[in-house]
Structure formats: structure tokens, C-alpha cells
N, C-alpha and C positions, 0 to 999 in steps of 0.2 A: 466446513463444519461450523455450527453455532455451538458455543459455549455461555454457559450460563455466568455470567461475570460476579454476583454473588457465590456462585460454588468455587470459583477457581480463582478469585479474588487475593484480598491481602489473608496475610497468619490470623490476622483476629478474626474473619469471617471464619476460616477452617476451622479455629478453636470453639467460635461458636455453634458450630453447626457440631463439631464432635461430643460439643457440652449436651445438647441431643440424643447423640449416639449413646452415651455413658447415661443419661437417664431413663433411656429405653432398657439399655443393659440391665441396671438396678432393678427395674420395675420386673423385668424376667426372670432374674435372680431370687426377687423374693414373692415370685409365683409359683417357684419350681417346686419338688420336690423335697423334703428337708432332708437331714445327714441319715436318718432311719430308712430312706430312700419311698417311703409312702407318699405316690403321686396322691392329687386331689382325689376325690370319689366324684361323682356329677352332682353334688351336694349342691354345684351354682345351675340347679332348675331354670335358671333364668339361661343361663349359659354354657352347656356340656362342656366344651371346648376347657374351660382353663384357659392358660394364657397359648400364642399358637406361636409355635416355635417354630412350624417348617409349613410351604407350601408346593404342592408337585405333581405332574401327570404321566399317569402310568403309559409309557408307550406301548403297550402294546392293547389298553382297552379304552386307553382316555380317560379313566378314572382321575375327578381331581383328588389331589388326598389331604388334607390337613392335619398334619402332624403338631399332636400336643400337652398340653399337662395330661390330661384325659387321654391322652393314647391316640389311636388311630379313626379318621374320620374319611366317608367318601362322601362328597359334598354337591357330586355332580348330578346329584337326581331334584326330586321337588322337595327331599328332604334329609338331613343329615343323617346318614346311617355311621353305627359304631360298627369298625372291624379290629376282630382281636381283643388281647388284653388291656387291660387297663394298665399302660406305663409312660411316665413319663419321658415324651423322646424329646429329647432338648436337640440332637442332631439327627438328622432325616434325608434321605436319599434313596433316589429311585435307580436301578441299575438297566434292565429291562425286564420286561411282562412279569408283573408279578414278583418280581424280586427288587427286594428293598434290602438299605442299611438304614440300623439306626444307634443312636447312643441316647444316655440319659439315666433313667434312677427308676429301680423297677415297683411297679404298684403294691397298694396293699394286698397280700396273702401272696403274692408271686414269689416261685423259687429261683429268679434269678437273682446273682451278684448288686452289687451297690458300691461302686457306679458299676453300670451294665459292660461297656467296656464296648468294643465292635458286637453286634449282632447284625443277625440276617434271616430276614424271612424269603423263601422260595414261593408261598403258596398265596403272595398279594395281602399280607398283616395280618393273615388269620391264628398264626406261629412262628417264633422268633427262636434262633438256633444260638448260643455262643459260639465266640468264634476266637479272640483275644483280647487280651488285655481288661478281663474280670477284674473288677476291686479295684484297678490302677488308672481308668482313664474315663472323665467325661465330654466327651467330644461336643460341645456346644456349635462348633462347625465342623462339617463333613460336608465332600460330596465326593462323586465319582464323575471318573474321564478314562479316555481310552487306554491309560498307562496306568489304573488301579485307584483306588481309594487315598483320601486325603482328608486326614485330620487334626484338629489344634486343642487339645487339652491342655494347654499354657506353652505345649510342643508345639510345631510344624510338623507331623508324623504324616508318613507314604508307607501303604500295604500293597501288593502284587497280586495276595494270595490269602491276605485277608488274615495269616497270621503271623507273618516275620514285619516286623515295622523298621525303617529309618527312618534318620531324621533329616529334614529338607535342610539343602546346604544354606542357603537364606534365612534366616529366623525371622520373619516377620509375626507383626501381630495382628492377625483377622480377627473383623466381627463377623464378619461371614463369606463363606467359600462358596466358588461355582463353577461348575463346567459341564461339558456338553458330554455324553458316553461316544459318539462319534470324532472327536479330537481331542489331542494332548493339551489344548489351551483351561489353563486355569485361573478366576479372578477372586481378587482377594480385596473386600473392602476395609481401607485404614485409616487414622487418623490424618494421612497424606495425602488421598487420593486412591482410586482403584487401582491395585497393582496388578499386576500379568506377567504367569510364568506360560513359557511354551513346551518345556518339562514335566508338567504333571504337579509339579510343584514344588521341584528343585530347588530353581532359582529362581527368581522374581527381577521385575525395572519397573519403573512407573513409568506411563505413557507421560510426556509432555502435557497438560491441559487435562489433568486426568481430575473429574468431578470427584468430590467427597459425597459417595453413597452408602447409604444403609445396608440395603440388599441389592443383590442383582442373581440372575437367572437367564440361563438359556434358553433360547427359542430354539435352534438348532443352532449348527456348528458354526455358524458366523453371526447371528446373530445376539445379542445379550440386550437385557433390560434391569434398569436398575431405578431405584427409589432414593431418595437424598432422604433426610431426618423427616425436613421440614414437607413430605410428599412430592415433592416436584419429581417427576419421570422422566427417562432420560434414555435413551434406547442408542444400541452401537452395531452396524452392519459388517464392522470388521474384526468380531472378538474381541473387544477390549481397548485396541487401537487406539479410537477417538469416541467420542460421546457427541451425542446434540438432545437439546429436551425437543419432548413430544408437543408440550403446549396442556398437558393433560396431568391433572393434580389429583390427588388422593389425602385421605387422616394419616397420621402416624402412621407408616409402614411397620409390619413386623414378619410377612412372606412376601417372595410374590414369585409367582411362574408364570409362562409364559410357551406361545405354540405358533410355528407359520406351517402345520399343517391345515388340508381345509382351504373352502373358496374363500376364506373370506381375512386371510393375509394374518397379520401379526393379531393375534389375542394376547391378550393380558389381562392376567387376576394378582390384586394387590388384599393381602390381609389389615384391614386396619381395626380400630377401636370401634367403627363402628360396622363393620360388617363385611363383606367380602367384594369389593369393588371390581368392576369389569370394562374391559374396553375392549371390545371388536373394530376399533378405527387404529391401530399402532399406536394406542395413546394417546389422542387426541383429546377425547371426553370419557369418563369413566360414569358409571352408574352400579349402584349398592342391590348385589342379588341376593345377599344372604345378611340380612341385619343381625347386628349382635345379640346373642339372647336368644335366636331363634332357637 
């Protein structure tokens, strides 16, 4: 395993790399939605999007999605089409075909709750159901894995059923959550390093050598990719286990997902500042398909 000896280094590399992380946060914080829960309108003509809070592909069409201030976005064609309402999804998750979760602060003229609480569309983002915890929770991380939904609204919360919640026995602090819908493993990026529960979200350890990442994402069930502050990419073929970088950089990370279906092995799309960055080599080299502002 290569490890990146700047990421797993001394306390003060972590601290710095997390001073990063907290300014990434900030800057998300005051993109969002305000307490009136009015996401943006596309008022930025330069740039629909708003700031992008989630990135994901739908298994069962390929859809990429971009989830963000602006709401719901498919990104996979020669041009960015809106799906659905206008709401700000600060948490975003794909379950399969066509069914999503998400959290966040509902648009202007929307009859939903503030915060939105768990919601869930069936029919691919064109309409968003309640589900629980209306008015009480804005899940800034979410995702889903084979043992149910998991989210952190200053909680650790696990649904089954998407409306009785507990609370994970571990209280960790994620900036962001991941896992695959084919297994129980889940990753959670901290101020420490990627942790890994094999519970769904129980319990948590950190690996040994574990990188301090921004985001990370499944590829499928053994696979994960993940993004440091600073762009460096960093891909793990055993769930979480172990990390090695790809050799392959990107701007400010703020999504990224990732697929080993297809001939052509590990893809990865990374959202950054400047536009939607791509690498069809595992990482190796990325190139910008969707500039910012498009």
C-alpha cells in the first residue's frame, strides 16, 4: 500500500488539511439556503447549480446527478438539464432506479417543512415524498447501504424503514458519509482520518494509515474513492481498509462518484470550483467536462 506521507503524517499536517475541510464547510454554509429555507432561484445565469452538495449515478439508468442549492441536476448529457423542484438538497443519496434520498431546506413557493427532514423520491427527482423527521433534522451527510439509511444532523442517526430512527452507538463527527447499497460497509470522513463501520453505521475504528479525506464514494462494494481538501485522489479496493493515491489531482473537491461498471474500469467524477472533472484511467489524470458557469 502507498500512503501519502503528507496526509498521514504529523497532528499539524491533519490540522492543516482539516483547516481545509472547515473552510470548505463555511463556504457551504453560507451558500445554503437561509433559516426561511428559500434555496437560491438560478439567479447565478452564470451558474444554475449554486454551490453542489452531492454527486451520484443512478444505477439503474446511469444518470449522473448533481445535487444542489438549485435542486436536482442530470449532468450526463451535452447539457445540464433541471429535474424537479427547486430545493436545496444539502444531503443526497441514490438508493436504486430512480429512487433517491435526500435532505436539506425546501425552495421558494415549496410546501415542504424547513429543514425538509428525510425525503424520498420514487420516480428519479421529478417528486419528493416526506418521510420523517420534518422541521427537526438537516442531514448535511446521508447515504445509504444494505442495512438502511444513515444520517448526521449533529446526530449519528440509522433508519430501516426510513421512519423510526436510532442513534449510532459511536458518535462520530462526519463531514461526509458513504457506502455502497450492496454492503453493510460504511465510510465516514473526520478530522482523524476515514473511519469504517461494518454495521451500517453502529460502530466505527479507523483503519491504521487511514488518509484525512474530504469526500469519498463507492464504486461498488469493494471499491471506494476519495478526495483530500487539498485534491489529491486516493482510491481503496478493500472498502475502507487501506488507501493509496492514484497519482491524479483535481480543484477543491465538494462531490465525487464514481463506477467500475463498463469496459473501461474505474471512472471517476470529482465536483470542484472549476467544473466537473473526469478520469476514465482510476485516477491517473482527470480532465474538466462540465466548466463552471456552464
Amino acid at each position: 500500500m502507498i500512503l501519502n506521507a503528507n496526509i498521514v503524517g504529523s497532528r499539524k499536517t491533519r490540522t492543516a488539511a482539516m483547516a481545509a475541510v472547515t473552510a470548505l464547510l463555511v463556504t457551504a454554509c453560507t451558500q445554503q439556503g437561509t433559516e426561511s429555507g428559500e434555496a437560491a432561484s438560478s439567479s447565478g445565469e452564470e451558474n444554475p447549480f449554486g454551490h453542489v452538495h452531492g454527486l451520484a449515478l443512478d444505477p439503474g439508468t446511469d444518470q449522473l446527478l448533481l445535487a444542489t442549492h438549485n435542486g436536482l441536476f442530470d449532468i450526463s448529457g451535452e447539457s445540464p438539464e433541471k429535474i424537479g423542484p427547486t430545493n436545496d438538497l444539502m444531503g443526497f443519496a441514490t438508493a436504486d432506479a430512480g429512487r433517491y434520498y435526500a435532505s436539506g431546506h425546501p425552495g421558494s413557493g415549496s410546501d415542504l417543512p424547513n429543514p425538509l427532514g428525510l425525503v424520498e423520491s420514487t420516480d428519479g427527482g421529478q417528486t419528493w415524498q416526506e418521510l420523517s423527521r420534518q422541521g427537526e433534522s438537516d442531514f448535511h451527510a446521508l447515504t445509504v447501504s444494505e442495512e438502511g439509511v444513515i444520517g448526521f444532523d449533529g446526530t449519528l442517526r440509522m433508519t430501516t424503514d426510513g421512519q423510526e430512527w436510532t442513534e449510532a452507538s459511536d458518535q462520530i463527527q462526519p463531514v461526509n458519509l458513504a457506502a455502497s447499497t450492496d454492503g453493510p460497509v460504511v465510510l465516514a470522513t473526520t478530522e482523524d482520518g476515514v473511519q469504517r463501520s461494518d454495521d451500517g453505521g453502529a460502530t466505527w475504528e479507523l483503519p491504521e494509515g487511514a488518509p484525512v479525506l474530504l469526500i469519498t464514494a463507492f464504486a461498488d462494494a469493494n471499491t471506494a474513492v476519495g478526495v483530500a481538501p487539498d485534491g489529491t485522489v486516493h482510491v481503496s479496493r478493500d472498502a475502507g481498509k487501506s488507501w493509496e493515491t492514484t497519482g491524479g489531482t483535481t480543484g477543491q473537491p465538494s462531490a465525487v462518484a464514481a463506477s467500475t461498471d463498463g469496459e473501461d474500469g474505474l471512472q471517476i467524477w470529482v465536483a470542484t470550483e472549476q467544473g466537473i472533472a473526469f478520469s476514465d484511467d482510476a485516477g491517473a489524470t482527470f480532465s474538466t467536462t462540465i466548466p463552471a458557469g456552464q
